[in-house]
The first five atom37 places (N, CA, C, CB, O) and aatype in JSON, in Angstrom:
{
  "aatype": [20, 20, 20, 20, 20, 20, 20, 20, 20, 20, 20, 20, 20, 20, 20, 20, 20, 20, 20, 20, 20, 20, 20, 20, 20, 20, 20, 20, 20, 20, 20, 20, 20, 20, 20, 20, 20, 20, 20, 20, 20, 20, 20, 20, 20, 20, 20, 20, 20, 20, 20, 20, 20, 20, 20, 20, 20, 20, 20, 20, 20, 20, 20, 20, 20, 20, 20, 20, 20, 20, 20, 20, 20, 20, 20, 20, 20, 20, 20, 20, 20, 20, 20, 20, 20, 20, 20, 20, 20, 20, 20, 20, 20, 20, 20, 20, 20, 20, 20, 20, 20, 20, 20, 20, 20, 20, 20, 20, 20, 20, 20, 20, 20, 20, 20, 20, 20, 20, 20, 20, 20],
  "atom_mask": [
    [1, 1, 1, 1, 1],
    [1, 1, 1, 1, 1],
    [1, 1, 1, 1, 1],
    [1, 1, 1, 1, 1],
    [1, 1, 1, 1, 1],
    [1, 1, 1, 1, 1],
    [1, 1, 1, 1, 1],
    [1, 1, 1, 1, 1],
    [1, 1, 1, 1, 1],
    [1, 1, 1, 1, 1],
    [1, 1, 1, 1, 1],
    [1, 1, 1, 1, 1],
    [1, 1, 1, 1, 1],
    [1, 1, 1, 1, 1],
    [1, 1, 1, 1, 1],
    [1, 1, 1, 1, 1],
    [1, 1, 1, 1, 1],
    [1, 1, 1, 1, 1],
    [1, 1, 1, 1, 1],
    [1, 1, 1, 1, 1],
    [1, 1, 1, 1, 1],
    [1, 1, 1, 1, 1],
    [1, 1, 1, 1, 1],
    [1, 1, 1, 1, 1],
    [1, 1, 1, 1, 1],
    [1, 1, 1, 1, 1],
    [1, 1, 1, 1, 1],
    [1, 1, 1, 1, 1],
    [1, 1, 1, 1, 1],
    [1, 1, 1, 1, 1],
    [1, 1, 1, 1, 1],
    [1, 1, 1, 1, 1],
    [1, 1, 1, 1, 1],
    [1, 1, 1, 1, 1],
    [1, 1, 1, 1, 1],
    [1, 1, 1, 1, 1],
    [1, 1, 1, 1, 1],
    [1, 1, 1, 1, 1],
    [1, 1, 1, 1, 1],
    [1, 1, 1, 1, 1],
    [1, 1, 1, 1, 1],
    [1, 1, 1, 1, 1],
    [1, 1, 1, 1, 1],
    [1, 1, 1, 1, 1],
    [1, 1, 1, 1, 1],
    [1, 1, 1, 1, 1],
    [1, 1, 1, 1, 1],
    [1, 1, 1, 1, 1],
    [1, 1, 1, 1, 1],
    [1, 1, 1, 1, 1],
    [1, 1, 1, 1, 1],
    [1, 1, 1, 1, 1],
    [1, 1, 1, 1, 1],
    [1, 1, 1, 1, 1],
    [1, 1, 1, 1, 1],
    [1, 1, 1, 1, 1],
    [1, 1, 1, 1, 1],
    [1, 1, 1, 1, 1],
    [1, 1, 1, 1, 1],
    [1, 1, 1, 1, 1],
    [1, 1, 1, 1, 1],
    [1, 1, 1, 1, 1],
    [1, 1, 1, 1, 1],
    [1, 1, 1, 1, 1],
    [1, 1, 1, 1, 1],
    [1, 1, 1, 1, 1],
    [1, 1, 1, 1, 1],
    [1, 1, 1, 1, 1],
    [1, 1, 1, 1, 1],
    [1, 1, 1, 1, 1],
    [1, 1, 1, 1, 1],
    [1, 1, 1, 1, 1],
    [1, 1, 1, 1, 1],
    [1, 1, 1, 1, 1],
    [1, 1, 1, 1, 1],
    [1, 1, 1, 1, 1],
    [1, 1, 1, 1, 1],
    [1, 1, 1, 1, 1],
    [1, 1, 1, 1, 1],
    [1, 1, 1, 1, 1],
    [1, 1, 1, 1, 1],
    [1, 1, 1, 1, 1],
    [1, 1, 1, 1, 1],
    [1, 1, 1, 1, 1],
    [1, 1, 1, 1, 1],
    [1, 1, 1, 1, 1],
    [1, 1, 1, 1, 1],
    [1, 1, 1, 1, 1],
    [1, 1, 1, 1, 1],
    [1, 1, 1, 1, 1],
    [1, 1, 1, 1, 1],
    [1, 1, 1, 1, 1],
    [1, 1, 1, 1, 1],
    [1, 1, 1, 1, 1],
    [1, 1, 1, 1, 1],
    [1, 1, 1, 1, 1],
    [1, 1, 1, 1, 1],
    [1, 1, 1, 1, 1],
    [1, 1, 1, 1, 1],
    [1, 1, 1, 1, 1],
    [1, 1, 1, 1, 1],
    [1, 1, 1, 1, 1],
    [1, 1, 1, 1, 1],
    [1, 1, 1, 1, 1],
    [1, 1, 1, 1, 1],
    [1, 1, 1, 1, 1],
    [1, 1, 1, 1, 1],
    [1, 1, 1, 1, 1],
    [1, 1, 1, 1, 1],
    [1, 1, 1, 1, 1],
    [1, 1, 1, 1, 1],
    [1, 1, 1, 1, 1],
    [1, 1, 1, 1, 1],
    [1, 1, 1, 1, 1],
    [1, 1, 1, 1, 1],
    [1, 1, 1, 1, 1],
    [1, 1, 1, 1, 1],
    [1, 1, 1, 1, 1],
    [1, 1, 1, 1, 1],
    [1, 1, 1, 1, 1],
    [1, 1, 1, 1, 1]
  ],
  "atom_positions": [
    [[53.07, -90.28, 121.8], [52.53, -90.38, 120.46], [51.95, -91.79, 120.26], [53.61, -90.07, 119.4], [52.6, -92.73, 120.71]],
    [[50.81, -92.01, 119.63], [50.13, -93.03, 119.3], [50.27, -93.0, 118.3], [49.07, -93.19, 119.57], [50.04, -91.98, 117.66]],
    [[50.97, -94.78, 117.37], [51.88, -94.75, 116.62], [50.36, -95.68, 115.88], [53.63, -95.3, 117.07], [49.77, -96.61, 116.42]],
    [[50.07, -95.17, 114.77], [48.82, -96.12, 113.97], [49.37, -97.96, 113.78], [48.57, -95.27, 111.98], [50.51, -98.23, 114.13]],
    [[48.74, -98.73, 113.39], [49.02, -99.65, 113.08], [49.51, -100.23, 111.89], [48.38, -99.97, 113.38], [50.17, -101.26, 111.76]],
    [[49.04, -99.35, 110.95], [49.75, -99.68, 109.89], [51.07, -99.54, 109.4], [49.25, -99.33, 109.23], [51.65, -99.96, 108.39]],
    [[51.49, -98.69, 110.58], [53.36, -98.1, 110.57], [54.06, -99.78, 111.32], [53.8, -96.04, 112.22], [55.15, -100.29, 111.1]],
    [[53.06, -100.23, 112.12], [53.76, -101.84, 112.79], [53.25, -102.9, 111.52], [52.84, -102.5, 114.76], [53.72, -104.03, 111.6]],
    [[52.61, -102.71, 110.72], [52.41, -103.82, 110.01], [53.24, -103.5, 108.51], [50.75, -104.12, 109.91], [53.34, -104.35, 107.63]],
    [[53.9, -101.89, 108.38], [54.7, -101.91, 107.56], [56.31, -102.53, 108.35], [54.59, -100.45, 106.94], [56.92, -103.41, 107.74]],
    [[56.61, -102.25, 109.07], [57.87, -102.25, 109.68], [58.11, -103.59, 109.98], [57.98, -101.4, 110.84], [59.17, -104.08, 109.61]],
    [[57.07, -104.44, 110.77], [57.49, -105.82, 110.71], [57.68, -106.42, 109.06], [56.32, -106.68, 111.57], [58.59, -107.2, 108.79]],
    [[56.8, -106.0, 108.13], [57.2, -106.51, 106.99], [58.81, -106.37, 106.56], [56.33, -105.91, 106.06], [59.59, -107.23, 106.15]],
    [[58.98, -105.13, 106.77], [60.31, -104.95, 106.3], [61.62, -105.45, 107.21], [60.39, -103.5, 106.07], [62.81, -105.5, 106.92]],
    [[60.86, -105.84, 108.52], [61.77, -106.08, 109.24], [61.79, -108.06, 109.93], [61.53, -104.78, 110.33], [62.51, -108.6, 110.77]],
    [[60.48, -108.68, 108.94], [60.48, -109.87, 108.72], [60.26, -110.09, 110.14], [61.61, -110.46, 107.98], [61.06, -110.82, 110.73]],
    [[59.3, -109.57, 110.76], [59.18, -109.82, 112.0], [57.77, -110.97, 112.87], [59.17, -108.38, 112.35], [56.85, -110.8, 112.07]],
    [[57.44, -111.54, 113.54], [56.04, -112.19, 113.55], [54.76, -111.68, 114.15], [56.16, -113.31, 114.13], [54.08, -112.22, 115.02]],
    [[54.52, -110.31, 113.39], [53.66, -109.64, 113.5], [52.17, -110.63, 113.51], [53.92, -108.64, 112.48], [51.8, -111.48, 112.7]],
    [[51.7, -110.27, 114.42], [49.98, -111.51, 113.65], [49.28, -110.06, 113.83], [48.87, -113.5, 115.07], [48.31, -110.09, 113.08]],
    [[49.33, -108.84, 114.48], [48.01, -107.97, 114.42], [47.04, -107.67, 115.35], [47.31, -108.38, 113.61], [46.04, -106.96, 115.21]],
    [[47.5, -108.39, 116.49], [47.01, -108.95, 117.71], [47.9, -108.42, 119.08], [47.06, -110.58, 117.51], [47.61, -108.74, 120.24]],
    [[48.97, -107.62, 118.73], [49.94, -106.82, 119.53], [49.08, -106.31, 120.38], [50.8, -105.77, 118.84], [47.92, -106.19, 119.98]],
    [[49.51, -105.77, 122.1], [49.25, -104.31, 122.15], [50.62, -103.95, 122.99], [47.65, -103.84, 122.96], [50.64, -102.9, 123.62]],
    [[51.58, -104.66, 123.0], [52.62, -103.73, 122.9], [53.85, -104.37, 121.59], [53.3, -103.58, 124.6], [54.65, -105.3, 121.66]],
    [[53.61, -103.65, 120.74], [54.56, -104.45, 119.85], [55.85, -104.1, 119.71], [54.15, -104.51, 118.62], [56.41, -104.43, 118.66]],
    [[56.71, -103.25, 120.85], [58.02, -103.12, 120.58], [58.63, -103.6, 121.71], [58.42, -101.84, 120.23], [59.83, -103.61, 121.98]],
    [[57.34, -104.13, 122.56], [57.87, -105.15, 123.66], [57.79, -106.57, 123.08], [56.95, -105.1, 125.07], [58.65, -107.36, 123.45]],
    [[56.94, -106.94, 122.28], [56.33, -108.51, 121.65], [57.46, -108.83, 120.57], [54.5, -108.44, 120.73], [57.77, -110.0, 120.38]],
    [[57.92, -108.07, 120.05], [58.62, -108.04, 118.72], [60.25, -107.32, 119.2], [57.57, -106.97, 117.44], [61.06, -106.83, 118.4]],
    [[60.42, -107.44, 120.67], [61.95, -107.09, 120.98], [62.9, -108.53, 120.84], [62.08, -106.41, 122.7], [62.58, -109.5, 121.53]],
    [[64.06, -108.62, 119.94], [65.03, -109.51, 120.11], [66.28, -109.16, 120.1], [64.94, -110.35, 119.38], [67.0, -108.81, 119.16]],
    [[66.5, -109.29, 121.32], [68.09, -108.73, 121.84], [68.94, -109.17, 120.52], [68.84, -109.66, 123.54], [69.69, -108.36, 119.98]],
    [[68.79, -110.53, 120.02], [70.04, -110.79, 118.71], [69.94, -110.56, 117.6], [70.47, -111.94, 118.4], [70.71, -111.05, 116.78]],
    [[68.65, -109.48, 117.19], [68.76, -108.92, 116.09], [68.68, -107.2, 116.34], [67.68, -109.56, 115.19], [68.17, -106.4, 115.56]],
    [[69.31, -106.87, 117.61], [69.4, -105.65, 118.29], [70.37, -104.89, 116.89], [70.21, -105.82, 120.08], [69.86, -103.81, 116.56]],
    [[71.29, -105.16, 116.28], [72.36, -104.66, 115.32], [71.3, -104.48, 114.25], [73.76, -105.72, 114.93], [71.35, -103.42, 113.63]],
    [[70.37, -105.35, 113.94], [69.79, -105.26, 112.54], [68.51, -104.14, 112.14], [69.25, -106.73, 112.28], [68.02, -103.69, 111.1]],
    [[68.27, -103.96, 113.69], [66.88, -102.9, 114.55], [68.23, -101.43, 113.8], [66.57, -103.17, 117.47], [68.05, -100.77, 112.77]],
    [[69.18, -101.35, 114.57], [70.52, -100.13, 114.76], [70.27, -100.21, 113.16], [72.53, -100.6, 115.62], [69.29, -99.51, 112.93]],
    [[70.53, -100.5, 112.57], [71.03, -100.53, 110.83], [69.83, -100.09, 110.32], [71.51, -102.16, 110.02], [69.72, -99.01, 109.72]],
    [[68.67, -101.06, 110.56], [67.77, -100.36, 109.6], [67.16, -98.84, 109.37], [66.82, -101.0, 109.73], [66.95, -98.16, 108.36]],
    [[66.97, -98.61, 111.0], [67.12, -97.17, 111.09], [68.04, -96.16, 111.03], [66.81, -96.94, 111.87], [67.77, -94.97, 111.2]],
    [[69.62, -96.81, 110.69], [70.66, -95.99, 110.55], [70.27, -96.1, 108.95], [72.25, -96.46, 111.21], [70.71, -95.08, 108.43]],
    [[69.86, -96.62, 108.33], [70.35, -97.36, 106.41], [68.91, -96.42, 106.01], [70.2, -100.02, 105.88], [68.92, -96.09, 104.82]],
    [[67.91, -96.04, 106.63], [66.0, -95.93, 105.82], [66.03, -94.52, 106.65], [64.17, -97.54, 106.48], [66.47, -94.17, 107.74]],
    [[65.14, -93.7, 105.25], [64.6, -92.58, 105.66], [63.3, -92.63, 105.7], [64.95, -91.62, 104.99], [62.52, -92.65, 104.75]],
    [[62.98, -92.65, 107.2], [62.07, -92.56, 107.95], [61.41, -91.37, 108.15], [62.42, -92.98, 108.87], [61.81, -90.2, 108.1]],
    [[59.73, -92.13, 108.52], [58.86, -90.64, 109.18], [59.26, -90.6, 110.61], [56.91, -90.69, 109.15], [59.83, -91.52, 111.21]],
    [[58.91, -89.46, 111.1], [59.07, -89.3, 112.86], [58.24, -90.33, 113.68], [58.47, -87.72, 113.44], [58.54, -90.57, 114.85]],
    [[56.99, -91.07, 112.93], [56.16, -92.09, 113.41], [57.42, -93.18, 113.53], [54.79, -92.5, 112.33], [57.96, -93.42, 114.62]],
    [[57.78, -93.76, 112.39], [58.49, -94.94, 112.07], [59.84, -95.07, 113.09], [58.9, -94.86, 110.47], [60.21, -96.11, 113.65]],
    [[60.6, -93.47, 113.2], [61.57, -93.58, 114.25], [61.17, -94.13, 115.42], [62.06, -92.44, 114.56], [61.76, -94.99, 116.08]],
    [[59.99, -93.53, 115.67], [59.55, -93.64, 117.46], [59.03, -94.81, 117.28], [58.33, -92.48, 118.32], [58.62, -95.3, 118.34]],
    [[58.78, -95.97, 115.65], [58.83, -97.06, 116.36], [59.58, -97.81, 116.61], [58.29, -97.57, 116.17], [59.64, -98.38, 117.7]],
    [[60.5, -98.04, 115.46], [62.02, -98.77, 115.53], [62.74, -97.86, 117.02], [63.16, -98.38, 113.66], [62.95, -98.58, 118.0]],
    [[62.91, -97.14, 117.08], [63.51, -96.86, 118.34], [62.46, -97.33, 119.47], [63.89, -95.29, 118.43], [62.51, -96.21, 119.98]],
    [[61.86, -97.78, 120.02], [61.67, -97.96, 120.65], [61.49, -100.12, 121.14], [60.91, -96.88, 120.52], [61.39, -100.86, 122.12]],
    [[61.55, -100.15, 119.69], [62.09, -101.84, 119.34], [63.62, -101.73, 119.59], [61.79, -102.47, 117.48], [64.26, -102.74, 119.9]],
    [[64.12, -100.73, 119.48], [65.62, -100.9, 119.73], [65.69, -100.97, 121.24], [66.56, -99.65, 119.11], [66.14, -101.99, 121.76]],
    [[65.26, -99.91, 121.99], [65.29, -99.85, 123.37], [65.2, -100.93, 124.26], [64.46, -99.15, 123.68], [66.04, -101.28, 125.09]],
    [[63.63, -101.63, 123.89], [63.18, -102.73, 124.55], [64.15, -103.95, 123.89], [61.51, -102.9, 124.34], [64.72, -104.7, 124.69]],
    [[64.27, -104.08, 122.89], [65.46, -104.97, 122.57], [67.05, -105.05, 123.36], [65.71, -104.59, 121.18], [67.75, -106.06, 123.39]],
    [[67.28, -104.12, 123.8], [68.79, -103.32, 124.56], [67.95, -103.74, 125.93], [69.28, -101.05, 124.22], [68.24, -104.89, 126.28]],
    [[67.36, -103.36, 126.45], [66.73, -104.0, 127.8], [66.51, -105.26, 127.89], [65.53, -103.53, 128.15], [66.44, -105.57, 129.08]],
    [[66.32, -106.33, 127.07], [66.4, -107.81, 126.8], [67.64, -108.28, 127.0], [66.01, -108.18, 125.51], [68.21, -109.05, 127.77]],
    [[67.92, -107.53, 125.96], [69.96, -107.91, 126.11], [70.73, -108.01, 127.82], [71.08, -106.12, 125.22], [71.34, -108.9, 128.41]],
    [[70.34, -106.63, 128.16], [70.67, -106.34, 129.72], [70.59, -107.09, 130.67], [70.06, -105.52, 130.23], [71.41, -107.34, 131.55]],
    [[69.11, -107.62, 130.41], [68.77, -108.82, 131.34], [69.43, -109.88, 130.83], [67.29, -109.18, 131.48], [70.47, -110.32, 131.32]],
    [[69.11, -110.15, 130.26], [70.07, -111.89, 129.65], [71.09, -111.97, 129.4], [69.82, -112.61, 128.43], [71.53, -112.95, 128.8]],
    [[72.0, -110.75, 129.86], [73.46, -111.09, 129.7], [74.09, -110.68, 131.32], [74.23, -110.07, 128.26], [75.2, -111.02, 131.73]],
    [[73.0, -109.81, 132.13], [73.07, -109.1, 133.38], [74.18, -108.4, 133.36], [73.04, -109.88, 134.53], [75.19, -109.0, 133.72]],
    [[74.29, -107.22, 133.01], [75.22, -105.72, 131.72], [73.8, -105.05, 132.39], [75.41, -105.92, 129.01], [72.67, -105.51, 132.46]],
    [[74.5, -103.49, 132.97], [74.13, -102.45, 133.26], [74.42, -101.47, 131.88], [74.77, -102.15, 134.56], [73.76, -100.51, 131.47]],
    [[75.51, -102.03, 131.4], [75.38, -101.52, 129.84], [76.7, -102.27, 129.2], [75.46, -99.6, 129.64], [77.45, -103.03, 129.81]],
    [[76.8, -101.84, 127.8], [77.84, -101.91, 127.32], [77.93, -101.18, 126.1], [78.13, -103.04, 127.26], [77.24, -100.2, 125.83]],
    [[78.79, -101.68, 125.37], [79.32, -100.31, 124.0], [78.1, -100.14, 122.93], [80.99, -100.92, 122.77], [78.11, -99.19, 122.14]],
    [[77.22, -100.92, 122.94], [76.36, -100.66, 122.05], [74.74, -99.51, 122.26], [76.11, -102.09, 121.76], [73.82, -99.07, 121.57]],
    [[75.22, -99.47, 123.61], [74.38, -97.83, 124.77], [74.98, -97.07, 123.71], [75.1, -97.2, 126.94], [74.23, -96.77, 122.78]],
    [[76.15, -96.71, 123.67], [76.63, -95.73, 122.93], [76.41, -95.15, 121.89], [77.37, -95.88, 122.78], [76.74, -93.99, 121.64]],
    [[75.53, -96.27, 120.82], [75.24, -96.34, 119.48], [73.48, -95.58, 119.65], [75.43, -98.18, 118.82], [72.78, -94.69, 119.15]],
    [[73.44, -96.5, 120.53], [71.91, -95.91, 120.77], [71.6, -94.38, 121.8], [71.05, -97.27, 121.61], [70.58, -93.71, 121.69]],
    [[72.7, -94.1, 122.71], [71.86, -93.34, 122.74], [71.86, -91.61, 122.07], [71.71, -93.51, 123.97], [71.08, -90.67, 122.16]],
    [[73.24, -91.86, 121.36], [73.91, -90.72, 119.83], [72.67, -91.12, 119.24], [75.71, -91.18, 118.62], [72.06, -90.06, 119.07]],
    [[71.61, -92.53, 118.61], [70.56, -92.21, 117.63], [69.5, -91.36, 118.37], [69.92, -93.55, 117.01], [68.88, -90.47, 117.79]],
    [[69.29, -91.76, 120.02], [68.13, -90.93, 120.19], [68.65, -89.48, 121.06], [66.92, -91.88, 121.06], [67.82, -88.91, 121.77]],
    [[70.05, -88.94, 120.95], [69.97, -87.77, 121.3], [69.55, -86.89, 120.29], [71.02, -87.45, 121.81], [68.74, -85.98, 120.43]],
    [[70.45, -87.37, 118.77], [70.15, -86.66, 117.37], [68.42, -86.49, 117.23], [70.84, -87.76, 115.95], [67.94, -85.8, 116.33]],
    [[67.68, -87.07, 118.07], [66.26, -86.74, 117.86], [65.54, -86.77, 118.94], [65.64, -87.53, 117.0], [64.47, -87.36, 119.07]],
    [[66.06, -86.17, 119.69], [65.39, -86.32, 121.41], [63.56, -85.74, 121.8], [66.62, -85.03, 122.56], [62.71, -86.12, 122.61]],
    [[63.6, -84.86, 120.94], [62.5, -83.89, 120.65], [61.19, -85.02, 120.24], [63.01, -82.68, 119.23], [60.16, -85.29, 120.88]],
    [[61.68, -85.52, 118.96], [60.44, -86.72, 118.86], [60.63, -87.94, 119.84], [60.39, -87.44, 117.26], [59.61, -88.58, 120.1]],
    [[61.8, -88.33, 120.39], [61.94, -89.1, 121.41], [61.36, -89.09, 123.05], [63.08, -89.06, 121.36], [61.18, -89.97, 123.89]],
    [[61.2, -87.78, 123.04], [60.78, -87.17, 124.29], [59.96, -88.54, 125.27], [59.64, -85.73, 123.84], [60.36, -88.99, 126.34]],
    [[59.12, -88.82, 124.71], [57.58, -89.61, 125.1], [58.42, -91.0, 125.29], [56.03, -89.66, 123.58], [57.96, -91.68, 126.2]],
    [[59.25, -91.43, 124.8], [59.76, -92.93, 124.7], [60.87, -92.3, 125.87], [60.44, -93.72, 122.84], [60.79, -92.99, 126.88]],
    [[61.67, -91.43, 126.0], [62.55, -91.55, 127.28], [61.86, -91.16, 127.99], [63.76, -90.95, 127.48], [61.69, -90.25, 127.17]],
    [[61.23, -90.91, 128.75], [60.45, -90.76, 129.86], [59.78, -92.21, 130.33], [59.41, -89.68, 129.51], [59.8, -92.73, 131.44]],
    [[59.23, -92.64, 129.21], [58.64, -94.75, 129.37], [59.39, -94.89, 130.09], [58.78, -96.19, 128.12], [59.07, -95.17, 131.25]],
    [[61.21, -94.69, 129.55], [61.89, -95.72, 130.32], [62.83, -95.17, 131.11], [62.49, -96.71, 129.54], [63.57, -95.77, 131.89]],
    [[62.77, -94.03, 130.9], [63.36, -93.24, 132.52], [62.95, -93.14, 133.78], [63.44, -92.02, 132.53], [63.69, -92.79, 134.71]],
    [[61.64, -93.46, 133.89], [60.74, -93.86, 134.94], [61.1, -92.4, 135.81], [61.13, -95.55, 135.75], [61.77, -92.5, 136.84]],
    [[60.69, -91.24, 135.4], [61.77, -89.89, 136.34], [61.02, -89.75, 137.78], [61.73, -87.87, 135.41], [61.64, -89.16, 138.67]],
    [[60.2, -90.07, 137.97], [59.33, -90.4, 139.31], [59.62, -91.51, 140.06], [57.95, -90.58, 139.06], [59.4, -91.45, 141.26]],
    [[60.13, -92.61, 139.53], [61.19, -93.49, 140.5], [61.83, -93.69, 141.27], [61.74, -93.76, 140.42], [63.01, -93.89, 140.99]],
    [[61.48, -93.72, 142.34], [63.16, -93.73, 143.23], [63.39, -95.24, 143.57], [63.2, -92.71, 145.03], [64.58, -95.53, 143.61]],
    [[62.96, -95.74, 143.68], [62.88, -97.35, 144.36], [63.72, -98.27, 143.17], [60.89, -98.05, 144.57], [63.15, -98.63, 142.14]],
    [[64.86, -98.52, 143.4], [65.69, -99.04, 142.12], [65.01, -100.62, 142.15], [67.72, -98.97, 142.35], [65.22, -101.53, 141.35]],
    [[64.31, -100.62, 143.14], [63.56, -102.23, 142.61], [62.68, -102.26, 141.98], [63.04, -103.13, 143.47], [62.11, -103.34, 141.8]],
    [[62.12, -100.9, 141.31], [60.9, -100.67, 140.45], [61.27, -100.06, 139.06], [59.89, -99.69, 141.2], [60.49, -99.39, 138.38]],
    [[62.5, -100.36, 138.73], [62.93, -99.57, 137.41], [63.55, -100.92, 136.7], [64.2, -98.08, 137.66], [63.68, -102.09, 137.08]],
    [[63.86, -100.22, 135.54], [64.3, -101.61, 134.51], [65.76, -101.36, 134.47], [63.58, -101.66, 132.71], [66.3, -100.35, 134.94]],
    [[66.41, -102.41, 133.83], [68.1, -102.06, 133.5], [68.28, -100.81, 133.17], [68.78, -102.81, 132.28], [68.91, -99.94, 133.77]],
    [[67.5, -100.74, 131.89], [68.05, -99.46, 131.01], [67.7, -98.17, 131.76], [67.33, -99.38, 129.43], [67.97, -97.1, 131.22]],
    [[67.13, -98.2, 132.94], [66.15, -97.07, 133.31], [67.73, -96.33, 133.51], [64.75, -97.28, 134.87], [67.93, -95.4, 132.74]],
    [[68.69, -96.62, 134.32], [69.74, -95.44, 134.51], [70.25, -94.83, 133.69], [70.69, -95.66, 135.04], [70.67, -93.67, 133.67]],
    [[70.2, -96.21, 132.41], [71.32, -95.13, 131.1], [69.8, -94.31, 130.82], [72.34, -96.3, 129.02], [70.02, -93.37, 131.58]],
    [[68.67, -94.06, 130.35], [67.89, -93.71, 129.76], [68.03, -92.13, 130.65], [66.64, -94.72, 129.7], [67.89, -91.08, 130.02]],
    [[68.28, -92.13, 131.89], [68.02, -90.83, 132.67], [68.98, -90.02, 132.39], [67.95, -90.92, 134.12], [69.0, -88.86, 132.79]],
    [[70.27, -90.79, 131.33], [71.47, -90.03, 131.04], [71.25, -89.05, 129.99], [72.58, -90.91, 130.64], [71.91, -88.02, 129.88]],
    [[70.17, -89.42, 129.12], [69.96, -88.78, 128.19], [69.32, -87.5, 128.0], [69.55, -89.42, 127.68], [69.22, -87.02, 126.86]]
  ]
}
């Protein structure tokens, strides 16, 4: 799904983020592992369109893959949180686990942290 721009220039507003407009991946540009809880909340706390999920979830993801690396965690308890939000909606999620499931992969030197938990899902 091709997520319009005005769903990233609402969401960084609300999510006080340093959007300039100039993105082209903005849930990679705008991932921060230490506001990974505040990404979880807002989309647990706001009723969202199916656009808006698939974008905050996918700021959550790449945020949880930041974390992974910079703490070097194959996972930990907060997988858990995330991946109960994107089983409850796997259907619109579809397109974002596959990004990062890489299911054509075999070469574990060509996949990301999250790629194993993501194949769990």
């Amino acid at each position: 799904m091709i997520i319009k721009k005005e769903i990233f220039e609402q969401l960084s507003k609300e999510l006080r983020l340093p959007y300039t407009g100039i993105e082209q991946d903005w849930d990679l540009e705008m991932a921060n592992s230490k506001r990974l809880k505040d990404f979880i909340e807002f989309y647990r706390g706001n009723e969202l369109s199916s656009e808006k999920k698939i974008a905050i979830m996918s700021l959550i993801i790449a945020s949880y893959e930041d974390f992974l690396n910079e703490n070097d965690l194959k996972r930990d308890n907060k997988w858990i949180e995330i991946k109960s939000l994107i089983e409850s909606q796997k259907v619109i999620f579809q397109e974002l686990i596959n990004r990062w499931a890489l299911p054509n992969e075999s070469n574990n030197n060509n996949i990301f942290k999250i790629t194993p938990l993501m194949r769990t899902v």
